[in-house]
C-alpha positions as CSV (number, residue, x, y, z in Angstrom):
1,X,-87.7,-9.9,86.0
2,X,-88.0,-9.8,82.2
3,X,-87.2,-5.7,82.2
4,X,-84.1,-6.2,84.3
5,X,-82.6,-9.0,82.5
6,X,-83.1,-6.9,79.3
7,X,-81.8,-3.2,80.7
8,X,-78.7,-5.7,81.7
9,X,-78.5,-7.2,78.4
10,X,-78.6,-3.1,77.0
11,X,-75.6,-2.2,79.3
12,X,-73.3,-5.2,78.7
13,X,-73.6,-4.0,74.9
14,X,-72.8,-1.0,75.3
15,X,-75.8,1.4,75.7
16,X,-74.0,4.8,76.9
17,X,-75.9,8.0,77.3
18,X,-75.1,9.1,73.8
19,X,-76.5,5.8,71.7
20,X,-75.3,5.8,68.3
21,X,-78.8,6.4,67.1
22,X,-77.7,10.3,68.3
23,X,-74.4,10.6,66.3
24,X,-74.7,10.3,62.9
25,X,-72.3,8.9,60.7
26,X,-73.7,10.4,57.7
27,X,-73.0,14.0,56.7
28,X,-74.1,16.8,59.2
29,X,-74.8,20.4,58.4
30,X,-75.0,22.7,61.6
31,X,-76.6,26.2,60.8
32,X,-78.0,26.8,64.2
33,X,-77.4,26.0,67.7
34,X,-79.1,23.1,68.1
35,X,-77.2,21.2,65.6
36,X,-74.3,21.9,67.3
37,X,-76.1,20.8,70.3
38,X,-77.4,17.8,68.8
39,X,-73.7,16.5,68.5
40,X,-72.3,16.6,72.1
41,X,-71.2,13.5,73.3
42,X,-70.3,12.2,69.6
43,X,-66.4,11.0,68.6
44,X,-66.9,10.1,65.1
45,X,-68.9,12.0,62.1
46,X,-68.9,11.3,58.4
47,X,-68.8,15.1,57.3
48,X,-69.2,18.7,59.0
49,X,-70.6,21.7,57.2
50,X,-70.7,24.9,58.9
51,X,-72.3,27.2,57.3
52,X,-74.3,30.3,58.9
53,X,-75.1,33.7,59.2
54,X,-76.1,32.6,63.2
55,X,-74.0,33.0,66.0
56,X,-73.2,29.6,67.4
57,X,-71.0,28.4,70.1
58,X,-69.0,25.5,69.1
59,X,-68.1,23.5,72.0
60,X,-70.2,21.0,72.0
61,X,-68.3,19.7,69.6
62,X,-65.3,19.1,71.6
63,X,-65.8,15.4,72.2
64,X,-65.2,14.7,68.4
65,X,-61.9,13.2,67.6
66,X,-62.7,12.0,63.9
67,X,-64.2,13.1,61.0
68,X,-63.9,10.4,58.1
69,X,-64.7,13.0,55.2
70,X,-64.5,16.3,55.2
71,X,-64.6,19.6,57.5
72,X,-66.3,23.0,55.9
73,X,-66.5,26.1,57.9
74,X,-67.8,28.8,56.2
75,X,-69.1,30.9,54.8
76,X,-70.4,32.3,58.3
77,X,-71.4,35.6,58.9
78,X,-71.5,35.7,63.1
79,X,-69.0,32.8,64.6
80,X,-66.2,34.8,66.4
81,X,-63.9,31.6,66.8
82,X,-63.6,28.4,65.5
83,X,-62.4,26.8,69.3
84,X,-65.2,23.6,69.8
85,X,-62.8,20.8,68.2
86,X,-60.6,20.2,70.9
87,X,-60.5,16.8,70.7
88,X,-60.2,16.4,66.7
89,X,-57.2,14.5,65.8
90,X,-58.1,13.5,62.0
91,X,-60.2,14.7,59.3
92,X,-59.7,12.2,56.5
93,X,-61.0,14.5,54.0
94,X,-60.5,18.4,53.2
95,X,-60.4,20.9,55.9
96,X,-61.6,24.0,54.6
97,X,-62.2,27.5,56.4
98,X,-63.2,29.8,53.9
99,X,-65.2,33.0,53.6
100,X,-65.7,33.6,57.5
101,X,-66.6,37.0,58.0
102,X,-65.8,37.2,62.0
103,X,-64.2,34.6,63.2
104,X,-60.6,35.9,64.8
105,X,-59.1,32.6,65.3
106,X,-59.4,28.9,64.2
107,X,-57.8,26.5,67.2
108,X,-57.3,22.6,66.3
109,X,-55.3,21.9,69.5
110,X,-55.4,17.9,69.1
111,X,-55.4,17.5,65.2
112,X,-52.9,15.2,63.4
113,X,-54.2,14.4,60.4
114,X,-55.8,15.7,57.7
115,X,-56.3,15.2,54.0
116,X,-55.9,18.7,52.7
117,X,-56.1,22.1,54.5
118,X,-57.4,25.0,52.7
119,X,-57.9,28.9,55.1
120,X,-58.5,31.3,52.8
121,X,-60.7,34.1,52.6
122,X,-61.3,34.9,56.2
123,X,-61.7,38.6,56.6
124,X,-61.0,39.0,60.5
125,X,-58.7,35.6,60.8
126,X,-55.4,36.3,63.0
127,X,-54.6,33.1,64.4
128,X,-54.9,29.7,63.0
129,X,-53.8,27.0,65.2
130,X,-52.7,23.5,64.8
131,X,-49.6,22.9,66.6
132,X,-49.8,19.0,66.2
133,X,-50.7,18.6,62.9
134,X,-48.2,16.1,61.4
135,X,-49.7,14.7,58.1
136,X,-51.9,16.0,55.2
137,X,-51.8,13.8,52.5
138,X,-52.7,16.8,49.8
139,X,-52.0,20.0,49.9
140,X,-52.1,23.0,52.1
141,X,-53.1,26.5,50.9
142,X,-53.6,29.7,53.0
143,X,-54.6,32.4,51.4
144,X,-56.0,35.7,51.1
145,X,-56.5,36.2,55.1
146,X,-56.1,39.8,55.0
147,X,-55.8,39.9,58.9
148,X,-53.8,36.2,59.6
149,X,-50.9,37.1,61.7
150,X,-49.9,33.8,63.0
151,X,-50.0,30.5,61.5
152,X,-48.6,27.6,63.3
153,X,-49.0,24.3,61.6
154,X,-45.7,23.5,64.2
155,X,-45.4,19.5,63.8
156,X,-46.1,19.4,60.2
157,X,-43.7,17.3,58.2
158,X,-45.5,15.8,55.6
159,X,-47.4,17.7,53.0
160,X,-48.1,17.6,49.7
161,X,-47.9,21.1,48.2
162,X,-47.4,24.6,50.6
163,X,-48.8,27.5,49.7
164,X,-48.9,30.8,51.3
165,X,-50.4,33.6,49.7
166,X,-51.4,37.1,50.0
167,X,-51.6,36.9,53.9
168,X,-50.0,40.7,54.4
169,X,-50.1,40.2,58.1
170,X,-48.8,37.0,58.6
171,X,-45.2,37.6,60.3
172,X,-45.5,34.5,62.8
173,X,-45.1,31.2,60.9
174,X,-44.5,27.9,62.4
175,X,-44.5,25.4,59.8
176,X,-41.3,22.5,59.5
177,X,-42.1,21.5,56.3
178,X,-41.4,24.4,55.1
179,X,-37.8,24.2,56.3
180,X,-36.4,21.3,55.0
């Protein structure tokens, strides 16, 4: 009797398959599969790194929708596409994709919100991809993505600072706030 009032206790608070216990709130550094792993399920983090020379598939990331610091992807040597953050709508810190040696497209379908955005550096990088991002509070900077040919940033109207450099690909560009 004792066990069943107390698993009934657990559920009315809360307890899901996924117990906080699982998803820290701390910083998190994935270099392998398994941390990637170890965050499926999660909607909240403190800080990503991602940082690898490992091939990992990043979908299990795609119940995330907030990061409270910061987001750092690269430098990775193997990650062909930066496509697990579907859910992501804000990243209160930095976003930063820099130094990726093979990944061909970075996709933020859901993301609003952001503190800064820096790309730069991405040798095979053609598409970057975050048609709902509205609002970085600092500055944006893409540059030196030898292979970017589309950039769509297509709801952004508030920014700090825009800077697009040395991109000599880059011929499809959907960014409002550039366009007063």
């Amino acid at each position: 009797m004792r066990r069943a009032y107390y698993a009934l206790i657990a559920a009315s608070c809360g307890a899901a398959a996924h117990p906080r216990a699982t998803c820290p709130s701390g910083d998190v550094a994935i270099r392998v599969q398994r941390d990637a792993d170890a965050l499926a399920g999660c909607r909240a983090v403190g800080s990503i790194s991602i940082k690898t020379a490992a091939a990992i598939d990043l979908r299990p990331l795609g119940s995330i929708e907030q990061i409270d610091h910061d987001l750092v992807i690269g430098p990775t040597i193997a990650v062909s596409a930066i496509d697990g953050f579907g859910a992501l709508r804000a990243v209160g810190g930095a976003i930063r994709v820099s130094a990726n040696a093979e990944v061909t497209g970075a996709y933020f379908p859901a993301l609003e919100r952001a503190g800064s955005l820096a790309v730069d550096g991405n040798l095979s990088l053609a598409d970057f991809v975050a048609p709902k991002l509205a609002r970085v509070d600092g500055d944006v900077a893409i540059a030196h993505n030898g292979a970017l040919q589309l950039l769509d940033l297509g709801a952004l109207v508030v920014a700090g600072k825009i800077q697009l450099d040395d991109n000599r690909q880059l011929g499809d560009i959907h960014v409002p706030a550039l366009h007063p």
